[in-house]
PDB file of the backbone (N, CA, C, O) and the ligand in Angstrom, with CONECT records:
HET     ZN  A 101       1
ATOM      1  N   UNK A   1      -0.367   5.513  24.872  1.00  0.00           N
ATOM      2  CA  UNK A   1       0.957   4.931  24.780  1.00  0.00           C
ATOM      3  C   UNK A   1       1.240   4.599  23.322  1.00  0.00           C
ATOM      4  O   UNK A   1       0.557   3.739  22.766  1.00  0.00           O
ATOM      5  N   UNK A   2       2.335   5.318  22.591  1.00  0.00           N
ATOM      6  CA  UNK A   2       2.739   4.616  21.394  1.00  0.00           C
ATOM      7  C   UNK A   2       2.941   3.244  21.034  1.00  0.00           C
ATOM      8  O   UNK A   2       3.227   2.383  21.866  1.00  0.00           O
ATOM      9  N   UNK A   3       2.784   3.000  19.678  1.00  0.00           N
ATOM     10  CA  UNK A   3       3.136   1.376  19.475  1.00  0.00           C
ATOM     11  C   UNK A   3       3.647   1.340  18.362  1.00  0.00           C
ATOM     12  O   UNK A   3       3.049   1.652  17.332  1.00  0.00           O
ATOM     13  N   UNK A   4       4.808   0.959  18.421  1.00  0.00           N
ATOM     14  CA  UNK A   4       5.256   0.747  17.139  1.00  0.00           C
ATOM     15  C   UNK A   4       5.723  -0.674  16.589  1.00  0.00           C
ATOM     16  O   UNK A   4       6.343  -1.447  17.320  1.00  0.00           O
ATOM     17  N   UNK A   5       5.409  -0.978  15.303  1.00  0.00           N
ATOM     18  CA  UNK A   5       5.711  -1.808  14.652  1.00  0.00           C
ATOM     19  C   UNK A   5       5.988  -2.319  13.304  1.00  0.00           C
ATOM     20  O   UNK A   5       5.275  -1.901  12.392  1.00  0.00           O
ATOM     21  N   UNK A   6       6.800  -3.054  13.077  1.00  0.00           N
ATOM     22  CA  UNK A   6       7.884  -3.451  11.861  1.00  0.00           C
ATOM     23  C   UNK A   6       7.171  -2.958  10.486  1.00  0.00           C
ATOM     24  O   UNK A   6       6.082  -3.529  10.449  1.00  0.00           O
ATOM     25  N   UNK A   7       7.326  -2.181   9.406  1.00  0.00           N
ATOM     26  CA  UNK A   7       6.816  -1.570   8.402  1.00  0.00           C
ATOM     27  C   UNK A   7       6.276  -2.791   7.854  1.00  0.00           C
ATOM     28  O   UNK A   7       6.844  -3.883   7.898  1.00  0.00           O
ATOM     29  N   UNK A   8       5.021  -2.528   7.273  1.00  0.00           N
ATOM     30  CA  UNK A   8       4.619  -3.766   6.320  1.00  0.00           C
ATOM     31  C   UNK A   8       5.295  -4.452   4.906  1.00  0.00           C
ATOM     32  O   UNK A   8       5.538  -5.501   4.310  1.00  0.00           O
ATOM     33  N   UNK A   9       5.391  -2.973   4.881  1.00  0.00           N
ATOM     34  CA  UNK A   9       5.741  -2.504   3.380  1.00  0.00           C
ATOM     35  C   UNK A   9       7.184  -3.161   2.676  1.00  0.00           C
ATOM     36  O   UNK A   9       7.345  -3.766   1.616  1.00  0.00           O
ATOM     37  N   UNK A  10       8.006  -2.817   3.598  1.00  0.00           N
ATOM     38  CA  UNK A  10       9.534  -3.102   3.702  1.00  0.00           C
ATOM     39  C   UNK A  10       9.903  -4.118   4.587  1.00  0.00           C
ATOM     40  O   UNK A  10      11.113  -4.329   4.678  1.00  0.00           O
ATOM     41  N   UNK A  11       9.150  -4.790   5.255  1.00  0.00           N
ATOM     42  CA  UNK A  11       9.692  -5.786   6.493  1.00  0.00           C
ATOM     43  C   UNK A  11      10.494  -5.360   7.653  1.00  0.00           C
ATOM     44  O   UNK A  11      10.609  -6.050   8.666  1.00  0.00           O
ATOM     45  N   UNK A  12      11.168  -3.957   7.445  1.00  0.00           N
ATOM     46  CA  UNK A  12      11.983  -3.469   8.640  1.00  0.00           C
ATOM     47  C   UNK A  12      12.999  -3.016   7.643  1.00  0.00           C
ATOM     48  O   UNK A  12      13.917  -2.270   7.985  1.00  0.00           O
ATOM     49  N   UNK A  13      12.862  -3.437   6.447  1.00  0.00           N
ATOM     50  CA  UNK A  13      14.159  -3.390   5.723  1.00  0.00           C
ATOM     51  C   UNK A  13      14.564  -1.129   5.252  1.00  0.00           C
ATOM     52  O   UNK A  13      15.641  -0.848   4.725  1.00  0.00           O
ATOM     53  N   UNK A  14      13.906  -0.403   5.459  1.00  0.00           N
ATOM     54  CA  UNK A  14      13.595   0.696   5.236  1.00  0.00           C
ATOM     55  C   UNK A  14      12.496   1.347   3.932  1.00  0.00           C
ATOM     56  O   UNK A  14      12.971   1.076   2.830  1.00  0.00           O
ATOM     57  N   UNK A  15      11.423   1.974   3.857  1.00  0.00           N
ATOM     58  CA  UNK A  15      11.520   2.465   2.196  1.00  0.00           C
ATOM     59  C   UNK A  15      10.951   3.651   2.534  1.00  0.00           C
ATOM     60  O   UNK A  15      11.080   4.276   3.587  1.00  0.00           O
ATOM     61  N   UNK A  16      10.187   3.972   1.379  1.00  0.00           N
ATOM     62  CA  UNK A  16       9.387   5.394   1.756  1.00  0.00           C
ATOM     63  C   UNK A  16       8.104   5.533   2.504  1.00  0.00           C
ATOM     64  O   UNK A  16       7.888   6.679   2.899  1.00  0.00           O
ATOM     65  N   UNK A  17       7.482   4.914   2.701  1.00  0.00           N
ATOM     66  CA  UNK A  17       6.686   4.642   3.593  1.00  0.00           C
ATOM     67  C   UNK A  17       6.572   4.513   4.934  1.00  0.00           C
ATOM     68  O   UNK A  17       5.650   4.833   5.685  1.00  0.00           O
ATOM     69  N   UNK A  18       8.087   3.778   5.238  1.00  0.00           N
ATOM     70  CA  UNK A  18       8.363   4.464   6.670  1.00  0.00           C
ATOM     71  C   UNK A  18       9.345   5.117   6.813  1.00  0.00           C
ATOM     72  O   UNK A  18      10.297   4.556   7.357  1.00  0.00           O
ATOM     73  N   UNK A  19       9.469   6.324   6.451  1.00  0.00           N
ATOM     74  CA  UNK A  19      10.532   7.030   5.841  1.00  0.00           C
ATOM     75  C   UNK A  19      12.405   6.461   6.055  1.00  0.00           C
ATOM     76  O   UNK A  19      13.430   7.138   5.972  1.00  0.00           O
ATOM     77  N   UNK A  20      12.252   5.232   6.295  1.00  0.00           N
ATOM     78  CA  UNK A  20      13.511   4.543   5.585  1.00  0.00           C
ATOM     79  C   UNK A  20      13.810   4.217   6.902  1.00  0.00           C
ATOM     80  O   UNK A  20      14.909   3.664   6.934  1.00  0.00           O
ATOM     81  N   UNK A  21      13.115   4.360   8.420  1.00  0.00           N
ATOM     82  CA  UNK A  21      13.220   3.807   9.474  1.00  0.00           C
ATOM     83  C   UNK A  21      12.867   2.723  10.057  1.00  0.00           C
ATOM     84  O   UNK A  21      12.971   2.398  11.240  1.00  0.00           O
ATOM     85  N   UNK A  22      12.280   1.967   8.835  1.00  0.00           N
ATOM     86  CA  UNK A  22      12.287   0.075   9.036  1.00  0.00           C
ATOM     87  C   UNK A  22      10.692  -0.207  10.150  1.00  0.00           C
ATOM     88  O   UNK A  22      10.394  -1.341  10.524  1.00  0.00           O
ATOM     89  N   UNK A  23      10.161   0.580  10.385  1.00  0.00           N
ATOM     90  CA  UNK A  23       9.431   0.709  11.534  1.00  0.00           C
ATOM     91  C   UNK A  23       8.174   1.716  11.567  1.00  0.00           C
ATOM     92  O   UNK A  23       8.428   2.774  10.991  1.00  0.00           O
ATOM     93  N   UNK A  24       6.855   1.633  12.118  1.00  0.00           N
ATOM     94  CA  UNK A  24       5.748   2.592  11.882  1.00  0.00           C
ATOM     95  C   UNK A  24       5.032   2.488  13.618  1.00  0.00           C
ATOM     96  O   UNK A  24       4.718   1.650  14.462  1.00  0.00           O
ATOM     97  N   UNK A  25       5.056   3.687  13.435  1.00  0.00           N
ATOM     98  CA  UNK A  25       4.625   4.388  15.267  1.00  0.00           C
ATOM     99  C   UNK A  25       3.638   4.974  15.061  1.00  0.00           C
ATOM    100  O   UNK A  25       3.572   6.025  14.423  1.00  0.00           O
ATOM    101  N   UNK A  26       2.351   4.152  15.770  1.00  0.00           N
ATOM    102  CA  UNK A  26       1.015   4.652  16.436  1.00  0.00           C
ATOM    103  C   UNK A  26       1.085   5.494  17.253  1.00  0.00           C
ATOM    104  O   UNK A  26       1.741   5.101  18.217  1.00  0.00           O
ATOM    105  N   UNK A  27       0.531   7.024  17.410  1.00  0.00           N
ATOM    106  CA  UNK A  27       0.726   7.342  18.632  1.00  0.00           C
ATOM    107  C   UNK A  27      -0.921   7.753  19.132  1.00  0.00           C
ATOM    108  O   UNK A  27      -1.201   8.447  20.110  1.00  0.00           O
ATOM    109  N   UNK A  28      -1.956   7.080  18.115  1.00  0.00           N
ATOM    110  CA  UNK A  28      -3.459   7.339  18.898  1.00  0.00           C
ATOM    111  C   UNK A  28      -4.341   6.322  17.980  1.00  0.00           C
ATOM    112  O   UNK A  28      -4.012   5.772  16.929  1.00  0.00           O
ATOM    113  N   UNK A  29      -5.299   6.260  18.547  1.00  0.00           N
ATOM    114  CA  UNK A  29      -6.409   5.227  18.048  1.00  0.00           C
ATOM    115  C   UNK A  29      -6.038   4.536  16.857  1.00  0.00           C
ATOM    116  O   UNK A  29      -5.978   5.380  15.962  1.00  0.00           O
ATOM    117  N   UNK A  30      -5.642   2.912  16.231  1.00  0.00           N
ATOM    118  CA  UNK A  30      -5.969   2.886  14.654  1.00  0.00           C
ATOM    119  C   UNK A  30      -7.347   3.150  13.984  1.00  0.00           C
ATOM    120  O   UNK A  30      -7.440   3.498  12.807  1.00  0.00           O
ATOM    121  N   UNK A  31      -8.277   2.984  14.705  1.00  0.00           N
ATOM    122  CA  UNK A  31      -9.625   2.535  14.402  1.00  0.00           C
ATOM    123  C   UNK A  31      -9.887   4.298  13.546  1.00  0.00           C
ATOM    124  O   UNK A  31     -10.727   4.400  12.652  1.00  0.00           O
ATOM    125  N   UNK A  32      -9.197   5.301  13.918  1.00  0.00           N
ATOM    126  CA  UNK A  32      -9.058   6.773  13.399  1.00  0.00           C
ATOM    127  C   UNK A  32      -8.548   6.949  12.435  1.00  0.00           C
ATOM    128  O   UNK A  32      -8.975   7.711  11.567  1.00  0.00           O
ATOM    129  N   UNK A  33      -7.660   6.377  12.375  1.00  0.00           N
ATOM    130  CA  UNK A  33      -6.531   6.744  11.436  1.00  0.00           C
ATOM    131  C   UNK A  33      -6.416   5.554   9.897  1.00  0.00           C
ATOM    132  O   UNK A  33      -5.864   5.793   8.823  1.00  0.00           O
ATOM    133  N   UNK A  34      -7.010   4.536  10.241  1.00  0.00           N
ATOM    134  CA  UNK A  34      -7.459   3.444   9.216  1.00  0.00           C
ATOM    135  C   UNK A  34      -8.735   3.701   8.357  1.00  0.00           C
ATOM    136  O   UNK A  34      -9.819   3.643   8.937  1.00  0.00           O
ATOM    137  N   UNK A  35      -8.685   4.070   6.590  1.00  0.00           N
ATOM    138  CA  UNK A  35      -9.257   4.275   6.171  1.00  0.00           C
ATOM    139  C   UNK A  35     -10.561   3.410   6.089  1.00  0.00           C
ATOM    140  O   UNK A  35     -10.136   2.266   6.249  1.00  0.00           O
ATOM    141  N   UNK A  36     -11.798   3.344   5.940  1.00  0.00           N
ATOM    142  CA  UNK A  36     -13.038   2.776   5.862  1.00  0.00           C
ATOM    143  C   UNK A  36     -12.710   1.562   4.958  1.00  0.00           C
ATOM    144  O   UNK A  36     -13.226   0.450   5.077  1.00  0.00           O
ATOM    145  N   UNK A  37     -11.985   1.842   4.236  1.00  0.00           N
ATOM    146  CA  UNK A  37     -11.422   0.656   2.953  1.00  0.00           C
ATOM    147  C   UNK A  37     -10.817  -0.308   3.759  1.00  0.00           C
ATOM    148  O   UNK A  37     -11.150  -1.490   3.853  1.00  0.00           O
ATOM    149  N   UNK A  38     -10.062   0.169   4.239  1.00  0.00           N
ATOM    150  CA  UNK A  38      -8.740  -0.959   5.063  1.00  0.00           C
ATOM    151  C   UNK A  38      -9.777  -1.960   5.701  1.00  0.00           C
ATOM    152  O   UNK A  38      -9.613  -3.157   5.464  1.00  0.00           O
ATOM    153  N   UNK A  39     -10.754  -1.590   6.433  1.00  0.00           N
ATOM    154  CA  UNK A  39     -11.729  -1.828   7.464  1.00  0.00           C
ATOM    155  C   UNK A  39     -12.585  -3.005   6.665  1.00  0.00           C
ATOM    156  O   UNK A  39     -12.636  -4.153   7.106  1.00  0.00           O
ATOM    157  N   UNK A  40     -13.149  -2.661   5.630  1.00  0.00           N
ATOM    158  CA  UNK A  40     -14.063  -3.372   4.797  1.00  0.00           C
ATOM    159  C   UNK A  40     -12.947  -4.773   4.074  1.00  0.00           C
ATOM    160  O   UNK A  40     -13.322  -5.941   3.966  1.00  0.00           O
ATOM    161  N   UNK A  41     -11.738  -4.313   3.713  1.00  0.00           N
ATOM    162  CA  UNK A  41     -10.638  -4.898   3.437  1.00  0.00           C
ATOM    163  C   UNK A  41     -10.538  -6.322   4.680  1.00  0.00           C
ATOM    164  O   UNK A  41     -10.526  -7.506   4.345  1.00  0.00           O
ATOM    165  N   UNK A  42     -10.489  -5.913   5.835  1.00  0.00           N
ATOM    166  CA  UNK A  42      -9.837  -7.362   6.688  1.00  0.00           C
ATOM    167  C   UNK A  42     -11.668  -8.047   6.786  1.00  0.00           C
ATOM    168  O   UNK A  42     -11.913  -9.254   6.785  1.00  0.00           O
ATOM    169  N   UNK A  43     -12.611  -7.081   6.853  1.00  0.00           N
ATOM    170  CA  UNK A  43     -14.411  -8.317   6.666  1.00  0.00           C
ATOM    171  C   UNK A  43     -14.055  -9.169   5.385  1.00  0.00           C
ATOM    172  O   UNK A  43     -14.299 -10.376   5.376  1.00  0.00           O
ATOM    173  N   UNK A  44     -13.540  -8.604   4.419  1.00  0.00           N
ATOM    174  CA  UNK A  44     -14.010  -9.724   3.372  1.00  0.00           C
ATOM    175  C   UNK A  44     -12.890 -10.772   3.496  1.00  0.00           C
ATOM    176  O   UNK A  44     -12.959 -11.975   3.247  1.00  0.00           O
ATOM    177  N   UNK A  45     -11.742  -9.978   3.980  1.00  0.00           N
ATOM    178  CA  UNK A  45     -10.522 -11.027   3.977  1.00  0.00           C
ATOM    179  C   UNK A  45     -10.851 -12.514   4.820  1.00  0.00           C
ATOM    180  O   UNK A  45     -10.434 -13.621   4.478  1.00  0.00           O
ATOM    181  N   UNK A  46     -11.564 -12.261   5.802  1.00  0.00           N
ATOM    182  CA  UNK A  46     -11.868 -12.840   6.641  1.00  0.00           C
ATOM    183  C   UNK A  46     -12.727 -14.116   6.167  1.00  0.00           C
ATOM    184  O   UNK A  46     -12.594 -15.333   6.298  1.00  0.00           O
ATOM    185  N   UNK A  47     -13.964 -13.007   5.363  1.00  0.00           N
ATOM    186  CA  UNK A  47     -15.227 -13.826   4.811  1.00  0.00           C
ATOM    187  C   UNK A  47     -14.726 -14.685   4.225  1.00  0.00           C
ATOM    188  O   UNK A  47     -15.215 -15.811   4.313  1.00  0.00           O
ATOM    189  N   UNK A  48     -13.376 -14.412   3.282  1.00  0.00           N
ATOM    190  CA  UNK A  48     -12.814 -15.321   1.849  1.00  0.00           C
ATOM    191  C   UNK A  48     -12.221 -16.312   2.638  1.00  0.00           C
ATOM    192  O   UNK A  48     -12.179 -17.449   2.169  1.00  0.00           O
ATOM    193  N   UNK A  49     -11.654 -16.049   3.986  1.00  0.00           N
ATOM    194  CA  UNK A  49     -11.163 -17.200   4.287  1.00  0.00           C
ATOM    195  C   UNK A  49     -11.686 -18.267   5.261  1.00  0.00           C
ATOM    196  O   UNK A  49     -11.122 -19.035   6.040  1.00  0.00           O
ATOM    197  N   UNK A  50     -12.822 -18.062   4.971  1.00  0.00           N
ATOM    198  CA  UNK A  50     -13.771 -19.069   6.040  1.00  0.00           C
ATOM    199  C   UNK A  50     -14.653 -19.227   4.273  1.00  0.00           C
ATOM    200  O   UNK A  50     -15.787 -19.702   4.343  1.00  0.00           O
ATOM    201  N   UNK A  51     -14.357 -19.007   3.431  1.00  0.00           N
ATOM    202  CA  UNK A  51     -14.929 -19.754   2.195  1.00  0.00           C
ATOM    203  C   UNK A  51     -15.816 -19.071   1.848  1.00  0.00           C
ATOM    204  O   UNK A  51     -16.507 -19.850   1.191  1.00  0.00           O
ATOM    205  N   UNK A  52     -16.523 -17.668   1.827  1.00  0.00           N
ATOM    206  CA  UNK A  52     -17.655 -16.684   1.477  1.00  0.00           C
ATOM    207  C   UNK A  52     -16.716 -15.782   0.620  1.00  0.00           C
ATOM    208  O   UNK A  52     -16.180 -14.894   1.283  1.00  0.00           O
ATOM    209  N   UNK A  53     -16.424 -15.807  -0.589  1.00  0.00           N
ATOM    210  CA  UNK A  53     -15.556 -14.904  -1.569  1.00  0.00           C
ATOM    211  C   UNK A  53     -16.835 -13.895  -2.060  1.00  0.00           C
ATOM    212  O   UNK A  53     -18.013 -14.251  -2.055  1.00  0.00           O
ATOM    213  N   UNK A  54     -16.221 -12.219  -2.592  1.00  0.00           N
ATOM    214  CA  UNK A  54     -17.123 -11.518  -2.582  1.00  0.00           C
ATOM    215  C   UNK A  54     -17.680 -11.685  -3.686  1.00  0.00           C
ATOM    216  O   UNK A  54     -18.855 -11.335  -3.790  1.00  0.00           O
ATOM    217  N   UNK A  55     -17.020 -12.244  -4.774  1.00  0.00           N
ATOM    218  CA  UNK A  55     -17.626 -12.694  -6.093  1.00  0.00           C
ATOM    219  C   UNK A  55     -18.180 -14.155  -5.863  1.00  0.00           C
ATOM    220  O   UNK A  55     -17.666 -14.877  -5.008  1.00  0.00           O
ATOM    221  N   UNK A  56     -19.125 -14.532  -6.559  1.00  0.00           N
ATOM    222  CA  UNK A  56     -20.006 -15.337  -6.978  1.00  0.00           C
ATOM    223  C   UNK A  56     -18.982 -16.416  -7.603  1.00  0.00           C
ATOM    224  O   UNK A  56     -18.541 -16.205  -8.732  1.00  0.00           O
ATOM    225  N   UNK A  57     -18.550 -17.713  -6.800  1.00  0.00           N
ATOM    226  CA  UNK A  57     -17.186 -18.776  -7.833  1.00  0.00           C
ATOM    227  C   UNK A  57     -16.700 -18.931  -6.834  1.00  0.00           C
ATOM    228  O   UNK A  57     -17.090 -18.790  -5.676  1.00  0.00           O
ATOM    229  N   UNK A  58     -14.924 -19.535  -7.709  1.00  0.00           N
ATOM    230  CA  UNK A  58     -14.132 -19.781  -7.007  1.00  0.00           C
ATOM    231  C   UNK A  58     -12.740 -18.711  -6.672  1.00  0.00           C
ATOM    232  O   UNK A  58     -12.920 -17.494  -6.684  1.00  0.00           O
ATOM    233  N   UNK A  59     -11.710 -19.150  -6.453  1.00  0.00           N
ATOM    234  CA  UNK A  59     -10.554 -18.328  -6.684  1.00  0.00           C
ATOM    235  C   UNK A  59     -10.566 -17.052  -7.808  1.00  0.00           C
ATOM    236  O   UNK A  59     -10.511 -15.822  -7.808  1.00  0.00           O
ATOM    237  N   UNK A  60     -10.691 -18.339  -8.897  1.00  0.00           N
ATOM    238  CA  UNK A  60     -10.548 -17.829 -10.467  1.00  0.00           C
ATOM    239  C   UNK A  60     -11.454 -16.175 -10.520  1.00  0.00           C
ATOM    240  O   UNK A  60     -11.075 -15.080 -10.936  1.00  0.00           O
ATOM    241  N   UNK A  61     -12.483 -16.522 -10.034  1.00  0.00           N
ATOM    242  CA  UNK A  61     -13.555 -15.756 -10.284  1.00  0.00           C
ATOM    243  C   UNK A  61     -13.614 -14.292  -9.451  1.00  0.00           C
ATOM    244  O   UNK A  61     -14.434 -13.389  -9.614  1.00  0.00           O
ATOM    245  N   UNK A  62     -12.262 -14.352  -8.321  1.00  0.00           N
ATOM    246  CA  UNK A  62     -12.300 -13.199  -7.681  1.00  0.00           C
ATOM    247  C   UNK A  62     -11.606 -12.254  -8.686  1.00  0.00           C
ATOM    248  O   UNK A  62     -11.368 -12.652  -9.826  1.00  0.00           O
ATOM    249  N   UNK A  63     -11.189 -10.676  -8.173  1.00  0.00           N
ATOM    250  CA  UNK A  63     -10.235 -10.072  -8.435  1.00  0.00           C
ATOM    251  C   UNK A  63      -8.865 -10.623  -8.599  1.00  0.00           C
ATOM    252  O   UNK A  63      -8.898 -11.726  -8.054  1.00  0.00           O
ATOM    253  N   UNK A  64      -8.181 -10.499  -8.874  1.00  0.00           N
ATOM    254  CA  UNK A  64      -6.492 -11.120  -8.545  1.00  0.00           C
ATOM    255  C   UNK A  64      -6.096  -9.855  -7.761  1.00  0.00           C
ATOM    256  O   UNK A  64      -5.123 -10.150  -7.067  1.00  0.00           O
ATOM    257  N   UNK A  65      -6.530  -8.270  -7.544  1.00  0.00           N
ATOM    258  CA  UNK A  65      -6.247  -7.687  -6.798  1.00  0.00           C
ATOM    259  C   UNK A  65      -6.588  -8.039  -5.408  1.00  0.00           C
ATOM    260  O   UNK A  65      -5.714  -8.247  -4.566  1.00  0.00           O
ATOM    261  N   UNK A  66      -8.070  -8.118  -5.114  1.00  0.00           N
ATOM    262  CA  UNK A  66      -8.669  -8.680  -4.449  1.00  0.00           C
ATOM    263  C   UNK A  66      -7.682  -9.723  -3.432  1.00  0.00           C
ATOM    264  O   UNK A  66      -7.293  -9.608  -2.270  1.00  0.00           O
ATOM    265  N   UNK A  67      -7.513 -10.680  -4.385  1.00  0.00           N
ATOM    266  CA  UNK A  67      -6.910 -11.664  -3.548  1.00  0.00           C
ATOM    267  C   UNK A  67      -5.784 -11.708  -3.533  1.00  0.00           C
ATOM    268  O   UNK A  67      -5.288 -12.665  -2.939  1.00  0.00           O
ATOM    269  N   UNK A  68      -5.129 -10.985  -3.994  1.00  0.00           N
ATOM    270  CA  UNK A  68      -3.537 -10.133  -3.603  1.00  0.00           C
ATOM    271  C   UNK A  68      -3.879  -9.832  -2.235  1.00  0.00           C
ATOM    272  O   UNK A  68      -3.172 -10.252  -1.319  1.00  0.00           O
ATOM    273  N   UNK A  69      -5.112  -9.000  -1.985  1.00  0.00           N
ATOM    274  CA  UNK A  69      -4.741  -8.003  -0.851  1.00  0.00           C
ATOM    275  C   UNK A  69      -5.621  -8.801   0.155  1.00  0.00           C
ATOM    276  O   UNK A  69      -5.934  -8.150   1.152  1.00  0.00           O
ATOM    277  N   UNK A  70      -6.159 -10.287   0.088  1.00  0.00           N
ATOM    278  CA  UNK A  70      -6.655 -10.725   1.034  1.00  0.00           C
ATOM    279  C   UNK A  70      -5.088 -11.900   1.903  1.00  0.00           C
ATOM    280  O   UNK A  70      -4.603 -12.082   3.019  1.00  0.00           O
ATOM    281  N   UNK A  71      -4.919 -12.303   0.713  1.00  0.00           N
ATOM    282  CA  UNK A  71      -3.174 -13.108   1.002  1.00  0.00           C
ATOM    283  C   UNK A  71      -2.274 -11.960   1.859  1.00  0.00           C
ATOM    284  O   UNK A  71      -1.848 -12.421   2.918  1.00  0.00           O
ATOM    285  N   UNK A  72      -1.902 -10.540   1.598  1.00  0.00           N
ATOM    286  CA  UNK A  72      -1.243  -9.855   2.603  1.00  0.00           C
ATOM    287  C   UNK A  72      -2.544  -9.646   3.910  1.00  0.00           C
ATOM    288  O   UNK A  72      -1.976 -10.525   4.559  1.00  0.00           O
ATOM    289  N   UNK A  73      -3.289  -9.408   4.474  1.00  0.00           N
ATOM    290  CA  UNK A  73      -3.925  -9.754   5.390  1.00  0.00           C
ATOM    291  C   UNK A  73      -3.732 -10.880   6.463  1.00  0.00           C
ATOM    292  O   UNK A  73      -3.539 -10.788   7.675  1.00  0.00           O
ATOM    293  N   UNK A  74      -3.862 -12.159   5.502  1.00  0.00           N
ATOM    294  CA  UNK A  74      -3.757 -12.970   6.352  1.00  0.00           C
ATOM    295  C   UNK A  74      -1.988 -12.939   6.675  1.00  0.00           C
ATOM    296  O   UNK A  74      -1.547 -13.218   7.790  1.00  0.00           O
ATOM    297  N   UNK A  75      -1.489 -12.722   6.017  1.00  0.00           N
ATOM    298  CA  UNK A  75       0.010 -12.944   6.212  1.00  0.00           C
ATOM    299  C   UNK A  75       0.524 -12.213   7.240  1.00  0.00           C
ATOM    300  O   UNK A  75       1.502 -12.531   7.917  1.00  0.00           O
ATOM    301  N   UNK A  76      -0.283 -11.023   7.377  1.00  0.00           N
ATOM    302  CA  UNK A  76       0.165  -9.683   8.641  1.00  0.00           C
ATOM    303  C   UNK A  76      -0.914 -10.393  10.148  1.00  0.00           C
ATOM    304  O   UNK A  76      -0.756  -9.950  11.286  1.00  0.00           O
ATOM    305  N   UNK A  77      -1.649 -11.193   9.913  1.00  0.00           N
ATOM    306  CA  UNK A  77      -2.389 -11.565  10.480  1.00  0.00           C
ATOM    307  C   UNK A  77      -1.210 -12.541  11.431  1.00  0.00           C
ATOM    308  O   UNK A  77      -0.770 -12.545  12.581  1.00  0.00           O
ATOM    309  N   UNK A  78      -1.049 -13.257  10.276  1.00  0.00           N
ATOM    310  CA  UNK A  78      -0.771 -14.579  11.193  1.00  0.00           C
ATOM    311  C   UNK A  78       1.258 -13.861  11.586  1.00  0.00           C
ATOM    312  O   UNK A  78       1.970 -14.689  12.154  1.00  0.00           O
ATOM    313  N   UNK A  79       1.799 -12.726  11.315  1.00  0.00           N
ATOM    314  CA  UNK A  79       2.773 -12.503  11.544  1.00  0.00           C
ATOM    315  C   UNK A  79       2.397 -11.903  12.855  1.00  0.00           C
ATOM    316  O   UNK A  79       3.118 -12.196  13.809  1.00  0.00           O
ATOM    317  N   UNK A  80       1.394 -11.118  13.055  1.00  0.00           N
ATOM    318  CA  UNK A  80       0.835  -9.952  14.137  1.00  0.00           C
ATOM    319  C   UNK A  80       0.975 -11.260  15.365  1.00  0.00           C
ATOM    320  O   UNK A  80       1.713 -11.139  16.342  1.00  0.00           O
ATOM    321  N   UNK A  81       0.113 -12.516  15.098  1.00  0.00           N
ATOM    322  CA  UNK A  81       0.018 -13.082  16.202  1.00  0.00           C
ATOM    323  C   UNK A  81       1.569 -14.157  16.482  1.00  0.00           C
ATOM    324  O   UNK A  81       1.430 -14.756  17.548  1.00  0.00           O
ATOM    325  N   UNK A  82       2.504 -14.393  16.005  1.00  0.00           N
ATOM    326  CA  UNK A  82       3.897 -14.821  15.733  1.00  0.00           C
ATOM    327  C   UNK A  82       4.453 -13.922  16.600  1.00  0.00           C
ATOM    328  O   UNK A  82       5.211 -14.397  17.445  1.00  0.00           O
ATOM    329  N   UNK A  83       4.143 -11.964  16.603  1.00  0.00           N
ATOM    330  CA  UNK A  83       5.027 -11.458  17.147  1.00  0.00           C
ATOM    331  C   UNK A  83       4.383 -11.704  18.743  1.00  0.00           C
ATOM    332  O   UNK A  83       5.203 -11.939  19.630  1.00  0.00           O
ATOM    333  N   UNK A  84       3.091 -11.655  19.057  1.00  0.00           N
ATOM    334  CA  UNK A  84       2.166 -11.485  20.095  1.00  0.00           C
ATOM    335  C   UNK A  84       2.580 -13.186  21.144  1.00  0.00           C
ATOM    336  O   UNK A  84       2.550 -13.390  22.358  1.00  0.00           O
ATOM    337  N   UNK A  85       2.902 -14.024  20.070  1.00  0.00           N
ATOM    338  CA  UNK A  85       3.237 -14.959  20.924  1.00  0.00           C
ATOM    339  C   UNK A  85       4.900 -15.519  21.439  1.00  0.00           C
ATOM    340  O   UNK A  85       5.377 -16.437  22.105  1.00  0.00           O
ATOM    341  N   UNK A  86       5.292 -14.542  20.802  1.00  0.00           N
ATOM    342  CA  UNK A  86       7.249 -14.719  20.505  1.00  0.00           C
ATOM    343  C   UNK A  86       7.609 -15.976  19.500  1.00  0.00           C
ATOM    344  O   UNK A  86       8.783 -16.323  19.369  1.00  0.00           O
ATOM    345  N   UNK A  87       6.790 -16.484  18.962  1.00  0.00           N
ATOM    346  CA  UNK A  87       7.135 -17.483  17.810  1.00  0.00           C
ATOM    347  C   UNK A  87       7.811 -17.325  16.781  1.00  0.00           C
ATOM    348  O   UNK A  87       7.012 -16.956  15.921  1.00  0.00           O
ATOM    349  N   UNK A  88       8.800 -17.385  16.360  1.00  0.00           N
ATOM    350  CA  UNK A  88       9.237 -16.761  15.080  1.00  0.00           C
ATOM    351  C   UNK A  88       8.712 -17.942  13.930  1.00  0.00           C
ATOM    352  O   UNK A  88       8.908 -17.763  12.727  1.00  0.00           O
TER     353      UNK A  88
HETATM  354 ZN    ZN A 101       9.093   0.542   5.159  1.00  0.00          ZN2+
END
């Protein structure tokens, strides 16, 4: 069964990524189609946010990419479960 849901990228708003249809449709496994990165991406996101950062410190001491892309995680995280519970 397909699943589709609101582009990350754009919010719904359109761009190139979902080719300007505001929206992105699963139509088989993510666990396939999600690169090994993405995967390793939500463990550490996770780790950082229960306080285990992959660098040795604090904030300061991570990537700023890094923790760019652990902040969108949690943000799709806690939006994923907003949509799952009808909460806006
Ligand atoms: Zn988009």
């Amino acid at each position: 069964m397909p699943y589709e849901t609101e582009c990350p990228s754009c919010s719904g708003r359109g761009c190139d990524d979902c080719g300007g249809g505001g929206s992105l449709r699963l139509t088989g496994c993510p666990r396939r189609t999600i690169p090994r990165a993405a995967w390793e991406m939500l463990d550490a996101a996770e780790l950082y946010e229960k306080g285990l950062p992959p660098e040795h410190g604090g904030t300061l001491d991570q990537a700023a990419d890094f923790v760019r892309a652990a902040r969108f995680v949690w943000n799709e995280e806690a939006r994923c479960k907003r949509q799952l519970t009808g909460d806006r």
